[in-house]
C-alpha positions in Angstrom: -8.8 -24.8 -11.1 -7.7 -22.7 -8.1 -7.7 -19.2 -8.8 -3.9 -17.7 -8.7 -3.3 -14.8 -5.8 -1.3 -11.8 -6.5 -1.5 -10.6 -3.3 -1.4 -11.7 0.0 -2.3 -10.7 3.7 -2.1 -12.5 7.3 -4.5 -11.0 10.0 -4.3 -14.4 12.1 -2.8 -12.0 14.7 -5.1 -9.3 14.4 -8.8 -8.7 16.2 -11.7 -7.6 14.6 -12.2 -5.2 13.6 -9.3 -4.6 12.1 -9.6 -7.8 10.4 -11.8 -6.2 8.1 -10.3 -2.9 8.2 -7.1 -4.5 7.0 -8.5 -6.3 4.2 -10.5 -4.1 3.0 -7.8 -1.2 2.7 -5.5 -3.9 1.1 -8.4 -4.4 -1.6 -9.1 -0.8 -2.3 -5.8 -0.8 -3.1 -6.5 -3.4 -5.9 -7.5 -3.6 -9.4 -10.6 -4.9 -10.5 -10.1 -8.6 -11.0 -7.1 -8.8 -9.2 -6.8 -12.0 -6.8 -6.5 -11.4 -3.0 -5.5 -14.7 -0.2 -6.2 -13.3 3.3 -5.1 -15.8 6.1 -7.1 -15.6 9.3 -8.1 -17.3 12.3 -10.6 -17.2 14.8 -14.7 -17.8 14.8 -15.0 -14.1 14.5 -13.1 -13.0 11.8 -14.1 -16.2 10.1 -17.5 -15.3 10.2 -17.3 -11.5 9.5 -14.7 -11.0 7.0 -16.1 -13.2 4.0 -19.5 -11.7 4.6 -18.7 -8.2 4.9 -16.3 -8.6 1.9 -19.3 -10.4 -0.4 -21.4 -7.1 1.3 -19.2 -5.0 -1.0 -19.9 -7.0 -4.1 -16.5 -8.7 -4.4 -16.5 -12.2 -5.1 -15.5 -15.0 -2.7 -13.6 -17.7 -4.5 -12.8 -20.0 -1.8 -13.2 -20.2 1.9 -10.6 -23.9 2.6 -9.0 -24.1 6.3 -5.3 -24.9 7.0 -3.5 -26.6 9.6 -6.0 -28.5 11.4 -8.3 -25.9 10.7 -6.8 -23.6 13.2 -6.6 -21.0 10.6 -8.4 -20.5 7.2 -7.3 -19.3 4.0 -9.6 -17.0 2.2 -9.9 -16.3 -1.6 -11.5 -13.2 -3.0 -11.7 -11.6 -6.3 -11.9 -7.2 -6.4 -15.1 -6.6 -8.7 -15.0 -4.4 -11.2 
């Protein structure tokens, strides 16, 4: 069952690092347990965000890529 997101952000146009930066202000903002989707794109980002995001203790729920695997679409879960 795929986790439902409640809130959503596209940094397939942004650079690290404000890939990171971005997403991680977004989930800050968040409440434990809420559900984020992050769209990005690029080896970098692809590598860096999911790890630095685990490196804060939230939980990745799915990493899947989209569109010939231009872009990827990444789940995450705030912890609590």
């Amino acid at each position: 069952m795929r986790a439902a997101a409640s809130h959503f952000l596209d940094i397939t146009k942004e650079v690290c690092p404000l890939t990171f930066v971005r997403t991680k202000l977004l989930i800050e903002r968040l409440r434990p347990g809420d559900i984020l989707e992050v769209r990005l794109a690029g080896a970098e980002p692809l590598r860096n965000v999911p790890r630095s995001i685990a490196e804060l203790g939230h939980q990745i729920v799915s990493l899947t890529p989209e569109g010939g695997g231009e872009a990827h679409r990444l789940v995450v879960r705030k912890a609590g």
